[in-house]
N, C-alpha and C positions, 0 to 999 in steps of 0.2 A: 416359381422363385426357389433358388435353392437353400438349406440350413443355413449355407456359408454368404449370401447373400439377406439374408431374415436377420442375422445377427446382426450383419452389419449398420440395418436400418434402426436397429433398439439402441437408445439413450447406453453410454459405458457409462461405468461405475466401478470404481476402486475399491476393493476393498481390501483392508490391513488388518492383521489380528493372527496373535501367534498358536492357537487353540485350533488346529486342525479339524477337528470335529464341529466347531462352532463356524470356521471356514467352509465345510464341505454343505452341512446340512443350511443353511442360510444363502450360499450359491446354488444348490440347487432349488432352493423357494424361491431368487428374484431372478433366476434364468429366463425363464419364460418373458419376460417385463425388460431387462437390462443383458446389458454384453459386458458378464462381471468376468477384472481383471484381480487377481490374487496377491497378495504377498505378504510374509510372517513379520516384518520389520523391516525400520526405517531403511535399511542399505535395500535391500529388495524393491521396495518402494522405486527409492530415485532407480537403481537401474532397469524396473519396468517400464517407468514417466519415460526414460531418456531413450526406450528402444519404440514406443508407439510414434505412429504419423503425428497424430494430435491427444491431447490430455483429457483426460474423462472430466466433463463437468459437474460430476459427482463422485464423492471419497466418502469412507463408510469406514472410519479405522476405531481402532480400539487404544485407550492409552496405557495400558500396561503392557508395554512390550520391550522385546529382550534390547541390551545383555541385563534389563532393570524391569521385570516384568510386573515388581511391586509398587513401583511408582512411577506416578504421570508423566514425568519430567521428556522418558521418550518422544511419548504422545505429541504434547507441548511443544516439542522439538519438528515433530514431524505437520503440524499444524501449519508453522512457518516456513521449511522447504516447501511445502503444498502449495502457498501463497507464491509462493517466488517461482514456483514454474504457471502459475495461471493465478492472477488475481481475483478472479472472478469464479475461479472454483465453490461450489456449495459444498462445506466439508460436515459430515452429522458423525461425531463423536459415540459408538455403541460402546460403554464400558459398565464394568462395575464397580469402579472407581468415584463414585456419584456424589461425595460430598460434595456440599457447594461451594466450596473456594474449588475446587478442582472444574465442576459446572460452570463457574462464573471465570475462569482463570482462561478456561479451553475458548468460551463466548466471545471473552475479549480479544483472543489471539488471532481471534477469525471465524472460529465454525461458528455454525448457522441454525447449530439442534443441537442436543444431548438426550442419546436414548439410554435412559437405566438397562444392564441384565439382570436378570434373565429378559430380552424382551417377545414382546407379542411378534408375531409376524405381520398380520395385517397391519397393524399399526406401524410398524418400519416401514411398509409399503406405504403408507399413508405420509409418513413424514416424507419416503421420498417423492411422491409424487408430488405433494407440495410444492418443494422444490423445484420441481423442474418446473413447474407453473412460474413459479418467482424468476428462472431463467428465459422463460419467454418472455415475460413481461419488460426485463433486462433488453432483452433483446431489439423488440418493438418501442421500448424506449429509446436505446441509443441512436435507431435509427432515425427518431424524428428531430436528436439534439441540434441545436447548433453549438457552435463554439461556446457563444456566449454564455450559454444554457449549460452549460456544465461546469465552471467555475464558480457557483452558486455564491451568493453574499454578501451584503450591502453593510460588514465591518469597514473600518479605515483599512485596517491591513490586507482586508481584498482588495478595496480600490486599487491599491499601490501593486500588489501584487498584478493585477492586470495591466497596470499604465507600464509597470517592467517588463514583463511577456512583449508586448506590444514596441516597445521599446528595444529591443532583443531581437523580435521573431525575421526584422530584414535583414542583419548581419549572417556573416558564413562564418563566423567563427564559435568554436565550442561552447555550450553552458552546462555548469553543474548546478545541478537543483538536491536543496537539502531542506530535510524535512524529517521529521515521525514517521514509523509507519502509519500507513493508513490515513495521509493527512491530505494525501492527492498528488502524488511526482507526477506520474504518470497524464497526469490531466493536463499537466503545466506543459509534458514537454509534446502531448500532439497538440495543444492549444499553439507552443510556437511554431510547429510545425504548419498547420493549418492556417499560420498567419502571414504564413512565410512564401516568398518566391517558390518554394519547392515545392508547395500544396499538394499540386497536382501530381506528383512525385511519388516512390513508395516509403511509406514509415512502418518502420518492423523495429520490434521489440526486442529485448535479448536478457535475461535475468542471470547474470556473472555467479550468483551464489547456486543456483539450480545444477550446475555441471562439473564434473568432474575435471581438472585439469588440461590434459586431452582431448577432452571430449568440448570441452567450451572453445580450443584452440582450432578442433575441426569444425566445430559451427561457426565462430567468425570471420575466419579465412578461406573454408574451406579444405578439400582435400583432393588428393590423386589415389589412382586405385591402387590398393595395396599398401598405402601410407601405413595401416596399421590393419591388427586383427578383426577382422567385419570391414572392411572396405573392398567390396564386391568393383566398385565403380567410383569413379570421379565424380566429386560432389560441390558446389558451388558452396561461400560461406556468406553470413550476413551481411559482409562489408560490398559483395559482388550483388545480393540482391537487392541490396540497398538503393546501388547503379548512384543518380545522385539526388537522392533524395533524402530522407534522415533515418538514424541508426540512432535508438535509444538505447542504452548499456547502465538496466537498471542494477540497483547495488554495486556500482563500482568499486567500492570499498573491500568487496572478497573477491575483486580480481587477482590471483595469483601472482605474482614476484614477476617468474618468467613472462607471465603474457603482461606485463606490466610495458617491459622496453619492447615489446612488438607492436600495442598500441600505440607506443611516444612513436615510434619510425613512420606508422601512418598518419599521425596526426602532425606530423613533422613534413612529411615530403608524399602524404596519399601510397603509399608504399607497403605490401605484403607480399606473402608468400604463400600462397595452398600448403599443408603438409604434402613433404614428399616429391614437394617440384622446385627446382632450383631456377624456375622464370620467375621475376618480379612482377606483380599485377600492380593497378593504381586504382583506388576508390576518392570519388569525389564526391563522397556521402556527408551529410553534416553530423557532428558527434551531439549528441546528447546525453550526460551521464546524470545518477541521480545515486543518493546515497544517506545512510539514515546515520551513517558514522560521522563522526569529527575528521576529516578524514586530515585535518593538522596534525592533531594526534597521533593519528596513524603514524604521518611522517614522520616526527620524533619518535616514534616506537619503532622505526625501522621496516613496519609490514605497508608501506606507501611509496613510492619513490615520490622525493620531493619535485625532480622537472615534470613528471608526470602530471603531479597534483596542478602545479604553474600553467601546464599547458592545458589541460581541463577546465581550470575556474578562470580563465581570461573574463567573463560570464556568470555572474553567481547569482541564483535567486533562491531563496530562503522562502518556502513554504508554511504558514502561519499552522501551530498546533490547533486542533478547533478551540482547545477550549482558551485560546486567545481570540476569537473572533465573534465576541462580545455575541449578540443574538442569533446569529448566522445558524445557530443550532437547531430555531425553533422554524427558519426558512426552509431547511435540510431538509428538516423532520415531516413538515408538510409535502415537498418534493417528493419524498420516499413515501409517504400515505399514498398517493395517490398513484404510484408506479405499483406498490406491493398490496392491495385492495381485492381482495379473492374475487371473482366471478359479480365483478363488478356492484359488490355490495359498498355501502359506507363505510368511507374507512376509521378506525377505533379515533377516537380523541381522548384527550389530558383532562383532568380536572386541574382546577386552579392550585392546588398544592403539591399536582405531580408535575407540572409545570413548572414550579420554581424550583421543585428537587433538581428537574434534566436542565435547567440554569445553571445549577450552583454543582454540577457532575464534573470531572474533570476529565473526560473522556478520553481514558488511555490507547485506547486503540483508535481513536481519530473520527473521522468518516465513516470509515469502513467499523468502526463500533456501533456508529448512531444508525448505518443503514440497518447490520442484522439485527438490531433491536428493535427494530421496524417492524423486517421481515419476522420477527418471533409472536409482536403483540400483535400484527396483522392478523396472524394463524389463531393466535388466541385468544382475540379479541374483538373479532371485523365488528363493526359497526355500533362498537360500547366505548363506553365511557373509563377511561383507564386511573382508578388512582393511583396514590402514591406508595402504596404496599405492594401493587402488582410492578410498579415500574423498577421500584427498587430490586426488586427477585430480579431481574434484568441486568444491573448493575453490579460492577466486583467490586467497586470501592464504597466505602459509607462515605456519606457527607458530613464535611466538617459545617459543626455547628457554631463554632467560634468559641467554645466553653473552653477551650484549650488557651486563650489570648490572657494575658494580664489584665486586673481585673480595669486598671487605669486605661490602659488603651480600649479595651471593647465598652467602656463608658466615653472615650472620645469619637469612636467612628459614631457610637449608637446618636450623640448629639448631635453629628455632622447628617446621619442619616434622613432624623427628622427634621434638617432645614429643610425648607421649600424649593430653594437653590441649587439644590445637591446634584451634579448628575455627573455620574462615573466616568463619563468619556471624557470628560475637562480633566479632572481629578489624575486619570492614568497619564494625560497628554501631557500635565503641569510636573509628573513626576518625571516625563519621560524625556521632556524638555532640559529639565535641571540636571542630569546625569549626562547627558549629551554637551551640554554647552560645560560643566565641569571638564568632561573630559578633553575637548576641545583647547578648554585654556590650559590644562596638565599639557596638553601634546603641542601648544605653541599654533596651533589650526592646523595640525596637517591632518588631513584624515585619515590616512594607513593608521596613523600611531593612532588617533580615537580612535580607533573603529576597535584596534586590539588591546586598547584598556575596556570598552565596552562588550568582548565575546562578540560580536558579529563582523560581517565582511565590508569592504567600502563601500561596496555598491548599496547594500541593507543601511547602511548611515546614511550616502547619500541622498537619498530616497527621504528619509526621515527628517532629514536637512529641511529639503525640499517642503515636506507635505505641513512639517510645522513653522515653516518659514525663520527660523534660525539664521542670522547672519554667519560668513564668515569668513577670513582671509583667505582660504584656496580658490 
């Protein structure tokens, strides 16, 4: 087998860090191990990601890097481009930046470890290999999912979120899925894909924020040779390998202006153009876009075009933040024991008071917080018992204790608490009843107009209409 053939079979690995010396001698320790790819900061970065066939499942960056080499904010930055070209990236933070809002701030954003410098080498080895274990494990899971299996949760607003997928998944027209990150777009829109006449079909992904202007414009319609600088050869775009199956067009929100009216002309009459070639192609791919923006707002700010937005949300489903989905967290949390559980040992359990902490969390970063906090006490913790001191180190926010409340009010929940009658889900449902049917008589029954004294879309009313059984004249 030749060098050039040996590398290729080693695990890639990204590594980011503006310290040349710390770059050279650190690539030369995990050579032998991985096919490490280089680069001193964030612009380097994306233009290495955007020239590989495919995206290293491991990134190894540092957060102090240029034109801000004194603080993490780079880092931070580059945490989330990482996310947006591969969500399933493992990213381990090596910096010397190590206080712990900076540790807990990087966790939440996504990465997966945080190694203090100066560090060990074996131990970096150690973390990484970890890692790739937690990617197999990924791996061998997804393959046993079904559908149903991965929209995990037995809240009301799962339910409903599924009865709309399901509701949605036989139409051929557009849906925009909005959500947090990390709350799960991506699940919704191959769950409707997979539900859909088009199953059988291909579903390809596309992250609008990952690319450069250009460069996103030759990945979704493709190109002809010589279109631009580096086009050797004609090249097919998402919309043509799509053929007609589904195109999800994750972050639509940082779709550029221009490519904004070239989406409307396809999603209008199936209608593009390769760069560089004046034939018209037709794509009878179905659109799925997802977006963590207002993307209202946008339009009033001018960075949206309004028919665009029109023609997009024909479709709107509104993905629940976890920490709206009342126990759903503690279902997760079990799901992900038992996927992220080292070499088949026990996997860590809660005690009863770190248990109600990761209740009362309000988990910023979603899913994709609760999973790597898994994967971290997994590593740290196989087969013990976790209190509530180690889970909190896990955690960027404190828990409100309610000392903050008026002294009158937190003396009326505390009464309401200790009735025997109490239970939260009537309590949210009677609150969420009364603003709804307010709004309703404000608007005379129409629902566009509630729906927009209430901040969500028709469809998220109707829905709610529905599930709490509300009368009403439309």
């Amino acid at each position: 087998m030749t060098a050039s053939a040996e590398a290729q079979m080693r695990p890639a690995l990204l590594f980011v860090d503006d310290d040349p010396l710390i770059v050279e001698s650190l690539s030369l320790a995990l050579e032998d191990d991985y096919q490490v790819y280089t680069a001193a900061g964030r612009k380097q970065a994306r233009e290495l990601l955007q020239q590989l066939d495919a995206i290293p499942p491991l990134a190894l960056i540092d957060l102090g890097l240029p034109p801000l080499p004194h603080s993490p904010e780079q880092g931070f930055e580059l945490i989330h481009e990482l996310i947006a070209f591969n969500s399933n990236i493992k990213i381990l933070v090596l910096s010397g930046q190590n206080e712990t809002g900076n540790i807990q701030h990087a966790l939440t954003l996504g990465a997966v470890d945080f190694v203090p410098k100066p560090c060990d080498v074996s131990l970096l080895k150690t973390r990484l290999d970890h890692q790739l274990m937690m990617i197999a494990a990924e791996q061998a899971e997804a393959g046993e999912e079904t559908e149903g299996e991965k929209l995990l949760g037995d809240s009301p607003v799962m339910a409903t979120l599924r009865d709309v997928i399901r509701q949605f998944a036989d139409t051929p027209f557009p849906v925009l899925v909005q959500g947090e990150s990390g709350s799960g777009k991506e699940l919704v829109a191959q769950s409707l894909h997979e539900l859909s006449p088009r199953a059988g079909e291909p579903f390809l992904t596309i992250n609008c924020a990952a690319f450069s202007a250009e460069l996103l414009e030759a990945q979704l319609f493709g190109h002809a040779r010589g279109a631009f600088t580096g086009a050797a050869s004609s090249k097919s775009g998402f919309f043509e390998e799509a053929a007609t199956g589904t195109l999800f067009l994750d972050e639509i929100g940082d779709l550029p202006l221009d490519l904004q009216s070239k989406l409307l002309r396809v999603l209008e009459n199936g209608e593009y153009y390769r760069l560089g070639e004046t034939q018209p192609r037709y794509s009878g791919a179905r659109i799925i876009a997802a977006t963590n923006h207002d993307l209202r707002t946008e339009v009033q700010q001018g960075r949206f075009r309004q028919d665009l937005y029109h023609r997009l949300s024909v479709l709107t489903i509104n993905v629940p933040a976890l920490r709206e989905r009342a126990r759903d967290c503690l279902l997760l949390l079990d799901h992900f024991r038992k996927i992220y559980a080292i070499n088949n040992r026990s996997p860590f359990e809660l005690t009863g008071e770190a248990t109600a902490c990761l209740l009362e969390y309000p988990f910023p970063g979603n899913v994709r917080e609760l999973r790597n906090i898994v994967i971290r006490l997994s590593a740290k913790s196989p087969g013990q018992r976790v209190d509530v001191e180690a889970l909190r180190a896990e955690l960027e926010t404190e828990i409100s204790t309610g000392e903050e409340q008026a002294p009158e009010e937190q003396g009326r929940i505390q009464n309401e608490l200790r009735g025997r009658s109490f239970r939260l889900e009537e309590r949210l449902a009677e609150l969420e009843r009364r603003y709804i049917t307010t709004a309703l008589d404000m608007s005379g029954g129409n629902l566009s107009k509630a729906a927009r004294l209430l901040g969500i879309n028709r469809t998220t009313l109707y829905s709610r209409i529905q599930r709490l059984s509300i009368r009403t004249g439309e």
